[in-house]
C-alpha positions as CSV (number, residue, x, y, z in Angstrom):
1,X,-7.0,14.5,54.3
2,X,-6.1,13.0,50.8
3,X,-2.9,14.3,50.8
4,X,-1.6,12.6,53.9
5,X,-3.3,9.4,52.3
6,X,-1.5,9.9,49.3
7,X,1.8,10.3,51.0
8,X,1.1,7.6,53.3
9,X,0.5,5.1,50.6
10,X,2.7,6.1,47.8
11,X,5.1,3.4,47.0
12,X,1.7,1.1,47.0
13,X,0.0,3.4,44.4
14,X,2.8,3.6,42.0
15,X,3.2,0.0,42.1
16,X,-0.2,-0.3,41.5
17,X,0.1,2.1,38.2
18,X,3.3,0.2,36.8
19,X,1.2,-2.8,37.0
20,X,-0.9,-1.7,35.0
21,X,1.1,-0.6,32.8
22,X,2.9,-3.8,32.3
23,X,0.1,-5.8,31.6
24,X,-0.7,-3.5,28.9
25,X,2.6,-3.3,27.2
26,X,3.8,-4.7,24.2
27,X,6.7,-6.7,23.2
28,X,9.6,-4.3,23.2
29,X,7.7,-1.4,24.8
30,X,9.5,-0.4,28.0
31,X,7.7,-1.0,31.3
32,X,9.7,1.2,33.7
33,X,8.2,4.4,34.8
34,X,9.5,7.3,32.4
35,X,11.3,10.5,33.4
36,X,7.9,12.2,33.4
37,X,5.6,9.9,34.4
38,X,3.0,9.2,36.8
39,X,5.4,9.4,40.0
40,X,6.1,12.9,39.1
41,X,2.3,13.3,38.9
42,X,1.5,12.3,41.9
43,X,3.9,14.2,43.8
44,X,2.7,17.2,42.3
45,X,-1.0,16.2,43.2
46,X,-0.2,15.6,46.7
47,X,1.9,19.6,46.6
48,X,-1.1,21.0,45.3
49,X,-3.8,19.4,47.8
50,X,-0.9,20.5,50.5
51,X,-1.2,24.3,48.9
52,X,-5.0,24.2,48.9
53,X,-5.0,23.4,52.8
54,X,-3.1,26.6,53.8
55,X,-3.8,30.3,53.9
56,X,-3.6,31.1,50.3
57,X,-5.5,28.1,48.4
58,X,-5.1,29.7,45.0
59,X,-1.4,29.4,44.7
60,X,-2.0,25.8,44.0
61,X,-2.3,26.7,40.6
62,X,1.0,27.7,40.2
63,X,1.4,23.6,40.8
64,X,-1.4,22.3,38.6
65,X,-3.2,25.0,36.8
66,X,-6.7,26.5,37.2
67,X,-9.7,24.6,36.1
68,X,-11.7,24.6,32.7
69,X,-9.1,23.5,30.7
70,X,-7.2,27.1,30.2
71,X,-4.1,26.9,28.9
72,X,-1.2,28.0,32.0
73,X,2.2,27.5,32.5
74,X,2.3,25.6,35.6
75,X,4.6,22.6,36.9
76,X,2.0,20.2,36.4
77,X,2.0,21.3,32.4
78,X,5.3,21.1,32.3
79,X,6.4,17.8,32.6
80,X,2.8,16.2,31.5
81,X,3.8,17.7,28.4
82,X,7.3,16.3,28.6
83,X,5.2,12.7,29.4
84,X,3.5,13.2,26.2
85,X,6.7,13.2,24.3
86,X,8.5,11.1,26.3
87,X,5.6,8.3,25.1
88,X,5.9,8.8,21.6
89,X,9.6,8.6,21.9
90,X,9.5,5.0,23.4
91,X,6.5,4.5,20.7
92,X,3.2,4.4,22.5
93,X,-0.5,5.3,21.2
94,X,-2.4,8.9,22.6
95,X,-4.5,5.9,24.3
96,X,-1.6,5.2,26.6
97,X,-1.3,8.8,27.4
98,X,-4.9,9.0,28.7
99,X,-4.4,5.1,30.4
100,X,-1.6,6.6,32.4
101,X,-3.5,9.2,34.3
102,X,-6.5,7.1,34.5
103,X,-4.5,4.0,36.2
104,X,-3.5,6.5,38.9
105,X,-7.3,7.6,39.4
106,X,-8.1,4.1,39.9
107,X,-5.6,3.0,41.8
108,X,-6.2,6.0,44.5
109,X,-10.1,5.2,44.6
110,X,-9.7,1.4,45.1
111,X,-7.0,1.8,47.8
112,X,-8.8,4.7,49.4
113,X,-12.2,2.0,49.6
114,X,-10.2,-1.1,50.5
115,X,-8.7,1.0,53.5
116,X,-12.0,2.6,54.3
117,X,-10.4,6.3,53.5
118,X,-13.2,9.4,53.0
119,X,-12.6,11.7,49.7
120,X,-13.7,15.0,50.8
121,X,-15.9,16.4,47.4
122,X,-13.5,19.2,47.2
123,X,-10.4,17.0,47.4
124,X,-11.4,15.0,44.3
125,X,-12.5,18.1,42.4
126,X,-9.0,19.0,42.8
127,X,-7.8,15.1,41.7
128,X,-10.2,15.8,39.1
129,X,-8.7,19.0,38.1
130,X,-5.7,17.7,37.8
131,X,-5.4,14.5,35.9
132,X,-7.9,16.8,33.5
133,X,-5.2,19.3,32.9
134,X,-2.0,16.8,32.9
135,X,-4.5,14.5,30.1
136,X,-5.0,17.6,28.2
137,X,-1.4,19.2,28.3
138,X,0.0,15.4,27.7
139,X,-2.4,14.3,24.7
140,X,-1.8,17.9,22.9
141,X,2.0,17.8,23.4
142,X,2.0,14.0,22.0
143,X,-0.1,15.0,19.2
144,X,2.1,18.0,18.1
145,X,5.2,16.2,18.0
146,X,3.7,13.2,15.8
147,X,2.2,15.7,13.6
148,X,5.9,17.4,13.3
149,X,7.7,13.7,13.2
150,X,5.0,12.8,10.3
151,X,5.6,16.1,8.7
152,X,9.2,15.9,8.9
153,X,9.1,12.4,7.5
154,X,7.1,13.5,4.5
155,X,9.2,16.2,4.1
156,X,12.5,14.1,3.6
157,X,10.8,11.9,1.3
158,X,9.6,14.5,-0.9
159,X,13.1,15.6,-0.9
160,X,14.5,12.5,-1.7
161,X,11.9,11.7,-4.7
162,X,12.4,15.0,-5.9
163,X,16.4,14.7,-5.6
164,X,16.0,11.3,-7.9
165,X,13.7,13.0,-10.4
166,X,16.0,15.8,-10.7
167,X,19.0,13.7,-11.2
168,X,17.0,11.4,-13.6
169,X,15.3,14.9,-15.7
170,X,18.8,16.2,-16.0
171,X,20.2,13.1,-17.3
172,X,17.9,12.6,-19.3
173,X,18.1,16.2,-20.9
174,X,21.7,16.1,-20.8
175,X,22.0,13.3,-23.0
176,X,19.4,14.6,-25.5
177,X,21.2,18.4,-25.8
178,X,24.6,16.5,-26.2
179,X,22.5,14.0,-29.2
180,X,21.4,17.5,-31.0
181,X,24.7,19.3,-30.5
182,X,26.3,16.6,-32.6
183,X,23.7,16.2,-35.1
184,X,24.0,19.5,-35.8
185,X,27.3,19.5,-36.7
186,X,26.5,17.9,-40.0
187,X,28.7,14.5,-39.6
188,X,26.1,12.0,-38.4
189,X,22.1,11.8,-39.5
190,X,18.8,11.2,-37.5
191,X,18.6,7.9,-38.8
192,X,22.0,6.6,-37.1
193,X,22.9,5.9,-33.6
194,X,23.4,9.6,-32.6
195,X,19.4,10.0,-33.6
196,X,18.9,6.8,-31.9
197,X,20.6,7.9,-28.6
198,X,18.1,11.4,-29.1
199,X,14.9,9.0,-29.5
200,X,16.3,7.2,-26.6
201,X,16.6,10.5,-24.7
202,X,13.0,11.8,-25.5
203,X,11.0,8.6,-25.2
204,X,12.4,9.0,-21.6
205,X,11.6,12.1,-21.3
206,X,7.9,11.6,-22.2
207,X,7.6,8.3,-20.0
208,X,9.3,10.3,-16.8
209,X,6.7,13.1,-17.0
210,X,3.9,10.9,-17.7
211,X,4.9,9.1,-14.6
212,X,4.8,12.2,-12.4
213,X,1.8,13.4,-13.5
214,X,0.2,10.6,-12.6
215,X,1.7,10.7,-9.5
216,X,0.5,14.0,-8.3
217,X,-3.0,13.0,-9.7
218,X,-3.0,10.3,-6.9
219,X,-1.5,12.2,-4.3
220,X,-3.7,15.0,-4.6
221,X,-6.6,12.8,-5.0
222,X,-8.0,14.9,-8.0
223,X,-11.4,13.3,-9.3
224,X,-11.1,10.9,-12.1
225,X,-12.5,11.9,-14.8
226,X,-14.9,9.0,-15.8
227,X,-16.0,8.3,-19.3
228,X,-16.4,5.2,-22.2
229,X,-14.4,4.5,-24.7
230,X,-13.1,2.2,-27.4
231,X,-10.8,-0.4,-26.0
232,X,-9.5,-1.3,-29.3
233,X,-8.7,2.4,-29.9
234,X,-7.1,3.1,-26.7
235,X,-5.1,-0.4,-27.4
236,X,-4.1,1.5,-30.9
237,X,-3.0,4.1,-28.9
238,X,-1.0,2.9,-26.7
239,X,0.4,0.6,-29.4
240,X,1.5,3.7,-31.0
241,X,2.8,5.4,-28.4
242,X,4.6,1.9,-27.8
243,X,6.3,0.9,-30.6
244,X,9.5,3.3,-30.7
245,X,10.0,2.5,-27.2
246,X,10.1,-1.1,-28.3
247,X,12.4,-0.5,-31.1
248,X,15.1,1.5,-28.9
249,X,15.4,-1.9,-26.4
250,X,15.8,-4.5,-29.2
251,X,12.2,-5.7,-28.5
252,X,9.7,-6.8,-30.8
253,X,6.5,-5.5,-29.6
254,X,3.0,-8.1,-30.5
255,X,-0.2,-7.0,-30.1
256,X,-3.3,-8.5,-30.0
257,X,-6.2,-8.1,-32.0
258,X,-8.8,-6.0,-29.6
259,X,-13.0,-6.8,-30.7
260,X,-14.2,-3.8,-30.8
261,X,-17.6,-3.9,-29.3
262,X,-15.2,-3.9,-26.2
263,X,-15.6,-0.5,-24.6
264,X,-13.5,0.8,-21.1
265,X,-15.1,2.9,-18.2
266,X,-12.6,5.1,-16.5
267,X,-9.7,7.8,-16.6
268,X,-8.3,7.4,-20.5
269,X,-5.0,9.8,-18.9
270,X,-4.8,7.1,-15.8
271,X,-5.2,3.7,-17.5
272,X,-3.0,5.1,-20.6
273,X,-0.1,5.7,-17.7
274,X,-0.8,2.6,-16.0
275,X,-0.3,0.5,-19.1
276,X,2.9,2.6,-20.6
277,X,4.3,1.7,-17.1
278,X,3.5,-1.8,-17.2
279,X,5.2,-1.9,-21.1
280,X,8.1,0.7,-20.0
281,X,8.7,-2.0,-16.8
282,X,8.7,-4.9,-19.4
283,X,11.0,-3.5,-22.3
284,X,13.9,-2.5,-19.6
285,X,13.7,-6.3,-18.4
286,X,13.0,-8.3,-21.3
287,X,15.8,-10.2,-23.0
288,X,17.3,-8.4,-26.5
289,X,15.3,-9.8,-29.3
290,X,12.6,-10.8,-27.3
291,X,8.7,-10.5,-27.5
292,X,6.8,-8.1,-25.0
293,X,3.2,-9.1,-25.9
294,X,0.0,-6.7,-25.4
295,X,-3.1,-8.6,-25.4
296,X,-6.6,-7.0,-24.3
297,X,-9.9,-9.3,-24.4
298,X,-13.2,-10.0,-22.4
299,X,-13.4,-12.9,-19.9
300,X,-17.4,-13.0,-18.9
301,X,-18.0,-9.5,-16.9
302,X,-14.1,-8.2,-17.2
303,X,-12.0,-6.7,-19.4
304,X,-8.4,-7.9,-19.1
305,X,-5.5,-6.5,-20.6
306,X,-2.3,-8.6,-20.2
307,X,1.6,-7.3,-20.6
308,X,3.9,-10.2,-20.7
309,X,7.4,-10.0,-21.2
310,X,10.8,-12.5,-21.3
311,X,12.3,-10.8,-18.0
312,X,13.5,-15.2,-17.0
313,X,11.2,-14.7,-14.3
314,X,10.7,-13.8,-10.7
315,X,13.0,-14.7,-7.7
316,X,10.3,-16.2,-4.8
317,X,8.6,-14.0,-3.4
318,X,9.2,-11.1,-5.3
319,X,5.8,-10.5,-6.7
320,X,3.8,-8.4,-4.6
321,X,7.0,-6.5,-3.2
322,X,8.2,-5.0,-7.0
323,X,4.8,-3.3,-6.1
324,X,5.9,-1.2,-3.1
325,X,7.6,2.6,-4.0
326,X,11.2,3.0,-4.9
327,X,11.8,-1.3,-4.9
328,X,14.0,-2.1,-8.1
329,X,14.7,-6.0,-8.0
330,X,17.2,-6.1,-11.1
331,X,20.8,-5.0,-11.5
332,X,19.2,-2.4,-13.8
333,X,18.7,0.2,-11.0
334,X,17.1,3.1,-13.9
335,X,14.6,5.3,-13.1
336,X,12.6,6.0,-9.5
337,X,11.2,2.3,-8.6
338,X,7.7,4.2,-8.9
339,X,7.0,2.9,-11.9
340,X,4.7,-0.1,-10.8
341,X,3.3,1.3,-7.3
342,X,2.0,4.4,-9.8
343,X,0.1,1.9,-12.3
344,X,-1.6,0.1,-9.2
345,X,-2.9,3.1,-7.8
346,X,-3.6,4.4,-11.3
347,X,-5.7,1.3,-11.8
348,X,-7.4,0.7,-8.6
349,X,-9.1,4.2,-8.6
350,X,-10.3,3.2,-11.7
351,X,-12.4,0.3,-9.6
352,X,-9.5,-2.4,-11.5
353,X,-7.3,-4.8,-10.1
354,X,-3.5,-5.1,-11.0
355,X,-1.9,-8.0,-10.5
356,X,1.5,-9.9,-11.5
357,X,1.8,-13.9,-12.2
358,X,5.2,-15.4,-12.6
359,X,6.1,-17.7,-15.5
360,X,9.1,-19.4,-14.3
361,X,12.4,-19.8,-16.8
362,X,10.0,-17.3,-19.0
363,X,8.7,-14.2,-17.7
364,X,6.1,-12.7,-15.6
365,X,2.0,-11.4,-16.8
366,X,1.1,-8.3,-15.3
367,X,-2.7,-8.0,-15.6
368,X,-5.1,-5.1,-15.5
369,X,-8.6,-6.2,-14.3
370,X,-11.6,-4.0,-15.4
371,X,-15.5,-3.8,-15.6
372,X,-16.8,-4.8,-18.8
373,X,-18.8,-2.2,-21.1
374,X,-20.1,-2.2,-24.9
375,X,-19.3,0.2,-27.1
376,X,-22.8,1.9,-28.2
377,X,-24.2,0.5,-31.1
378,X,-24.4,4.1,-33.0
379,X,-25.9,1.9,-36.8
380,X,-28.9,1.1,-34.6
381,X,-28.7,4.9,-32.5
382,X,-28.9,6.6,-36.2
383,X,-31.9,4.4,-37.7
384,X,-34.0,5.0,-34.7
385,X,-33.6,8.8,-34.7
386,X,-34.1,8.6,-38.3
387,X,-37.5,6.5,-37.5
388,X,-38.8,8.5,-34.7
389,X,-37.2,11.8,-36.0
């Protein structure tokens, strides 16, 4: 009977299984047999074939459940399901979760045909039965908890970027109320340092929110909104929007002059918060009195836009990681870190490229790298409809 064979030979077959296991685990994975594992299994397998021997065959799934996969408390469920977690814990794949069952299956078949043992057909529906229900109970318990470890994981990271934008929003406000309260006590004017601090304050304001919008528009992976447009108005714009900000750092803001047959394809909001990153990253870095240049021309089928600033440069190796979320790699620790992870993601669903180039003892070019388009030429649009009108 297969239970005596699988008493009989048990130390063999669980050697046999941690074999297997070994030659499939990684560097730092654990190769001993867990708590939960297949040694428990197989005891249970053997109890259950024992059960199914005697006078009442049915209580045997009390041991291992019934078949067809319907969820029962049983013993076999229990710990299968404490496997599950017990392989996540030690940080192993759902594939090792089915390999672990299946390594037992194999290793009772080849031993039971190198010893010339018969499997009865109703023995190894019950084997059958069993690594079926421990597989099911173990993969579903394993998935659960990774889907509450990710969830719990996303959960304190949402917690700890909205704990920083708090802290940074109320700062920000803080500073502004106090600006107003003293303006409007009649002793100082706008045009001082008081309205200076309050411009300070708002441009802040304006440059956090923007940031977080853009944000949840990735996140939520709400469509961008294609269209064409100028890219020596949205230059204009953005030198607008700029030039304050470059005022309140002690920079002095250059910008190039944009042809304006040059026309953009995208998200206006998206590219607009990409560059006001890329400028708002260079004025908080940029040596006082320095230039932070704008420049925005066609090179064959791209349109490049170029922010360079007078930061002294990049330590080695620092380039692609000022990329990553929440890294701040100067002493000036201001604001989120999200600043340049936003503007990559900001241009890439745009179909664009951002990328940074280090100018030693100078500064660093950040670049945004987008399809070239026209501008329509509406002189020869209106002549035509007035021909063929």
């Amino acid at each position: 009977m297969l239970h005596q064979f699988l008493k009989a030979n048990r130390p063999e077959l669980i050697a046999r299984c941690r074999a297997k296991v070994a030659a499939r685990s990684l560097p730092g994975k654990p190769e001993r047999e867990l708590d939960h594992g297949i040694t428990v299994f197989l005891d249970q397998l053997i109890k259950t074939l024992r059960v199914e021997q005697s006078t009442e065959p049915m209580r045997s799934r009390k041991v291992s459940g019934p078949a067809g996969g319907t969820p029962s408390l049983s013993e076999m469920g229990e710990t299968a399901a404490q496997h599950g977690r017990e392989l996540l814990q030690h940080g192993f794949t759902v594939d090792e979760v089915v390999h672990d069952y299946g390594d037992l299956c194999q290793a009772v078949t080849d031993l039971a045909f190198e010893q010339g043992a018969s499997i009865e057909v109703d023995e190894f529906r019950t084997l059958n039965r069993c690594l079926d229900n421990a597989i099911a109970v173990a993969v579903m318990e394993f998935g659960y908890q990774r889907d509450f470890v990710v969830a719990d994981k996303q959960a304190n990271e949402l917690n700890e970027r909205l704990g920083s934008f708090a802290h940074e929003l109320r700062n920000l406000l803080a500073t502004a109320t106090l600006a107003v309260a003293v303006i409007k006590e009649g002793n100082v004017g706008l045009s001082g340092a008081t309205g200076t601090v309050l411009d300070r304050s708002l441009v802040g304001l304006r440059n956090l929110i923007d940031r977080s919008l853009a944000e949840v528009r990735m996140e939520a992976g709400l469509p961008v909104e294609h269209q064409l447009f100028s890219l020596a108005d949205f230059i204009a714009e953005v030198k607008m929007s700029a030039s304050l900000e470059a005022q309140l750092h002690d920079c002095i803001l250059i910008v190039s002059v944009v042809d304006p047959r040059l026309a953009i394809a995208g998200d206006h909001d998206l590219l607009m918060s990409a560059i006001g990153n890329l400028l708002q990253n260079a004025f908080k870095f940029t040596k006082p009195n320095s230039e932070v240049t704008l420049n925005a021309y066609a090179a064959a089928d791209r349109i490049l836009i170029d922010v360079e600033d007078n930061c002294g440069g990049l330590p080695a190796g620092d380039a692609e990681r000022m990329f990553r979320p929440f890294i701040q790699n100067d002493t000036n620790k201001s604001g989120l870190g999200l600043g340049l992870s936003i503007a990559r993601r900001s241009v890439e669903v745009n179909g664009g490229v951002l990328s940074v180039r280090d100018v030693p003892g100078s500064g660093c070019i950040f670049t945004i790298d987008l399809p070239r388009h026209a501008q329509p030429d509406t002189t020869s649009r209106a002549f035509s409809d007035l021909v063929l009108g």
